[in-house]
C-alpha positions as CSV (number, residue, x, y, z in Angstrom):
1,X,95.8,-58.5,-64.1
2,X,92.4,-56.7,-63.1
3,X,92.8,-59.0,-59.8
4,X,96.4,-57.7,-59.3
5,X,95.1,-54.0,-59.6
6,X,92.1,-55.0,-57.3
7,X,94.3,-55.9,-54.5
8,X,96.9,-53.2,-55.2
9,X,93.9,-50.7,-54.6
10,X,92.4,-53.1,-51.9
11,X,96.1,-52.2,-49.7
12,X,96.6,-49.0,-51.1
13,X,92.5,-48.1,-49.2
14,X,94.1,-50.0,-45.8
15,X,97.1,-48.3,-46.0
16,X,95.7,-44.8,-46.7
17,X,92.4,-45.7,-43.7
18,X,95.4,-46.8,-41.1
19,X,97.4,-43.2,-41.9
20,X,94.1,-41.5,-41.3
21,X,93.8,-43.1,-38.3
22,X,97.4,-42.4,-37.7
23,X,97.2,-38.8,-38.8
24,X,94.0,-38.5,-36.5
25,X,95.5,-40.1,-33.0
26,X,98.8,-37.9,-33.8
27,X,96.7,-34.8,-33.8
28,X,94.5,-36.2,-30.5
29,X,98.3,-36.2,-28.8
30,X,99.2,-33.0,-30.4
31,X,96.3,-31.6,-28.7
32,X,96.6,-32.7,-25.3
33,X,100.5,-32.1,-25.7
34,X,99.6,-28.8,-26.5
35,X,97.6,-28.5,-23.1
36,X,99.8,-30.0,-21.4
37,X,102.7,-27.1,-22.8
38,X,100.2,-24.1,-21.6
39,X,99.6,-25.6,-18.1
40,X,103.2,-26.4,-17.3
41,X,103.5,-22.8,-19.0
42,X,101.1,-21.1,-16.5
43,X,103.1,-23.3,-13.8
44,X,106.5,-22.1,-14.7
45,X,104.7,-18.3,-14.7
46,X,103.5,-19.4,-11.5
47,X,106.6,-20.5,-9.7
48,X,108.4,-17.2,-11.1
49,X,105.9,-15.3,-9.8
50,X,105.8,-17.0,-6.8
51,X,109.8,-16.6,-6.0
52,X,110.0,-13.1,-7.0
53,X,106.9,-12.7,-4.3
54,X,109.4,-14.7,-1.9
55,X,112.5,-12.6,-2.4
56,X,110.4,-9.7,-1.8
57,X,109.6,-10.6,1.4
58,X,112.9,-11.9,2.1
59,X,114.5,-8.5,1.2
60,X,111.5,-7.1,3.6
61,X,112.7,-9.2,6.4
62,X,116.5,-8.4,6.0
63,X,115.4,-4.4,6.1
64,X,113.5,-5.1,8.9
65,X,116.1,-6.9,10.9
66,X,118.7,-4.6,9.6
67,X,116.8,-1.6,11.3
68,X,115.9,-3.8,14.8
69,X,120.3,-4.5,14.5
70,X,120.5,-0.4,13.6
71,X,118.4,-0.3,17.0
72,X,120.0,-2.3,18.9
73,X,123.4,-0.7,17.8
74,X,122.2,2.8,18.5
75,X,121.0,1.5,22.0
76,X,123.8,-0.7,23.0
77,X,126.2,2.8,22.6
78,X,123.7,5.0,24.9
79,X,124.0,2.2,27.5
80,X,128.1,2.0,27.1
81,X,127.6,6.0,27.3
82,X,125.9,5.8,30.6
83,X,127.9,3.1,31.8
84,X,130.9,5.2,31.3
85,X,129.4,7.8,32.8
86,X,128.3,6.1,36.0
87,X,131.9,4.3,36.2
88,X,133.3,8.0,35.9
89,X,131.2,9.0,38.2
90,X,132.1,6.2,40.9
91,X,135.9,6.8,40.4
92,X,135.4,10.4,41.8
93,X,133.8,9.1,44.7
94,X,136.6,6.6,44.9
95,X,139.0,8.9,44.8
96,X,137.1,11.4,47.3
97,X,137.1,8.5,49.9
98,X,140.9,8.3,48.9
99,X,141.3,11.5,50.1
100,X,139.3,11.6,53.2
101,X,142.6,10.1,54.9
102,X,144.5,13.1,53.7
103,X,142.5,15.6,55.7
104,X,143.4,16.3,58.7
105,X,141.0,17.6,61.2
106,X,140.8,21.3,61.4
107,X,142.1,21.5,65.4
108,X,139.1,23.7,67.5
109,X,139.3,27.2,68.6
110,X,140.3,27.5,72.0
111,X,138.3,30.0,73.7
């Protein structure tokens, strides 16, 4: 009986040294699991960072090509203006060199 209580303890010491050893590789993983969660945190931080900094520029870009289209806009309707104008300004002449045929020459003084 004293053998059967030997060997008892005997697996009961392997069985308790092998959940050490369990208990100490599970808290090895834990750690670097742990490392690995704050780096892929920092990441994440990162990448937010990151895409708030791109849609900042992106919204910079849109004002600034809004503004150059504002421009262009503003510039495009002083040109119509001035094309208007100058058409305006060639149907007077056109119609003054319509009506050049309907003078008639002033006859001379006779003297």
């Amino acid at each position: 009986m004293v053998q059967h209580v030997e060997q008892n303890l005997q697996l009961m010491t392997k069985r308790a040294v092998k959940a050490e050893n369990s208990a100490i590789k599970l808290k090895q993983e834990n750690a670097l699991l742990q490392v690995q969660l704050q780096n892929c945190q920092l990441e994440n931080e990162a990448l937010r960072s990151g895409q708030s900094a791109s849609l900042a520029v992106l919204r910079h870009n849109a004002d600034l090509a809004l503004q150059t289209l504002l421009s262009v806009i503003a510039s495009s309707r002083s040109s119509v203006k001035q094309l208007i104008s100058g058409a305006e300004s060639l149907q007077l002449v056109a119609d003054l060199l319509k009506s050049i045929d309907r003078i008639s020459e002033v006859p001379g003084d006779t003297e």
